[in-house]
VOGU-3710 file (C-alpha; in Angstrom, 3 decimals, decimal comma):
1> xxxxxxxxxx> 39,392/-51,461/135,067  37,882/-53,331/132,288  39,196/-51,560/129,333  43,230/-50,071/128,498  44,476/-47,285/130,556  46,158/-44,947/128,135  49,809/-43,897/129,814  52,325/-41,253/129,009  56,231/-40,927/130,028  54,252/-38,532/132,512
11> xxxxxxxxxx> 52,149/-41,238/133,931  54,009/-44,446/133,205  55,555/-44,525/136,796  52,655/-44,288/138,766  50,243/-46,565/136,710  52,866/-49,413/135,468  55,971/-49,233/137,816  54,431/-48,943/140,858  50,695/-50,716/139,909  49,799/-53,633/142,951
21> xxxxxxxxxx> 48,783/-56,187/139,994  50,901/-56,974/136,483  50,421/-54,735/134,259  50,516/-55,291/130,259  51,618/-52,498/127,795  50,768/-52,418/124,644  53,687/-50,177/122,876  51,616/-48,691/119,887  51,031/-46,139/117,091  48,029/-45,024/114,779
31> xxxxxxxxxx> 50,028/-45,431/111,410  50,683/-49,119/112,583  48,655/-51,513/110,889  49,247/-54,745/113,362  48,904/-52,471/116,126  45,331/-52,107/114,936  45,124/-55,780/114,726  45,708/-56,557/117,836  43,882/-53,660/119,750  40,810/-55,339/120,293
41> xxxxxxxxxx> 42,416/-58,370/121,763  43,936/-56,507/124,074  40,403/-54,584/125,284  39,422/-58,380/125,359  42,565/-59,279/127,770  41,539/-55,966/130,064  37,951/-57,417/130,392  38,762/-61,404/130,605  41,863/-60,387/133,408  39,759/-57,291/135,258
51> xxxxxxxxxx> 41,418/-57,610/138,853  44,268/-60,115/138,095  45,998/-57,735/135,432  46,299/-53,966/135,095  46,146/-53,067/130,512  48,134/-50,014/129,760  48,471/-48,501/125,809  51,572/-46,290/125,368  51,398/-44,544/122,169  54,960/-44,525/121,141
61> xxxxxxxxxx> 55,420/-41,594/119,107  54,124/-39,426/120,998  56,049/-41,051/124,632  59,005/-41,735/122,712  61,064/-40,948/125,985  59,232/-44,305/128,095  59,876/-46,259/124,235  63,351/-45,855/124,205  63,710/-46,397/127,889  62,430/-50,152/127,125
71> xxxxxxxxxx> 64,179/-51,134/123,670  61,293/-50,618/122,023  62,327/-51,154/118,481  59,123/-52,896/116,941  55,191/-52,253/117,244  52,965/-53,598/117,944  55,566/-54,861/121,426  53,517/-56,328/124,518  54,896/-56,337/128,009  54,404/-57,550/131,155
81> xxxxxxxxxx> 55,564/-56,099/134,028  55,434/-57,209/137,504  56,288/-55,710/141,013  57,930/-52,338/138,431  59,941/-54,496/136,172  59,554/-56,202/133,053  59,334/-59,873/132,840  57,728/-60,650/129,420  57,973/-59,248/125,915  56,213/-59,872/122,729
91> xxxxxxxxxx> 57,135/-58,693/119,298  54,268/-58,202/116,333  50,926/-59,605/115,953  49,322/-62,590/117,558  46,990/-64,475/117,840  44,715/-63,776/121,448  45,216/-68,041/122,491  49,154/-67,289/121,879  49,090/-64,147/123,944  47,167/-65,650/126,768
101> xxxxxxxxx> 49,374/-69,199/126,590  52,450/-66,246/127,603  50,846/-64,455/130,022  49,330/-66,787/131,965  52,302/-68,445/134,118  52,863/-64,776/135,235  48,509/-64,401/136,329  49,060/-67,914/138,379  48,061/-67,166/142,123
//
């Protein structure tokens, strides 16, 4: 479980709604430059968090139906989910230390 799970509107149920751990999304696209930006911190995030946190990409164009289900107006958007619903979101590029200074109070315990 060390690297992103790639999810679908097909899959996103099964993998993110109903996953045992949190589970971060990363809402993406290939023509997105910031979304390339921040893809390798969030293969870091899969490997530092393997067993506390579940990484999920979602390729928005082409799962536009699980995009517009969340609001998803900007890419690169991060969110957390935990026990099927969302409890943190995060808008554009940053840095990994900012990323892991928000997710952390959700990892706790």
């Amino acid at each position: 479980m060390s690297k992103p799970i790639e999810v679908t509107d097909a899959t996103f149920e099964a993998e993110v709604l109903k996953a045992d751990l949190p589970v971060l999304v990363d809402f993406w696209a290939a023509w997105c430059g910031p979304c390339k930006m921040i893809a390798p911190i969030v293969e870091e995030l899969a490997k530092d968090y393997a067993g506390k946190l579940k990484v999920c990409k979602l390729n928005v164009d082409e799962n536009n139906q699980t995009a517009a289900q969340f609001g998803i107006m900007s890419i690169p958007t991060l969110m957390l989910f935990k026990g099927g619903k969302p409890v943190e979101r995060l808008i554009g590029y940053m840095p990994k230390a900012k990323l892991v200074e928000k997710l952390s109070p959700h990892l706790a315990g």
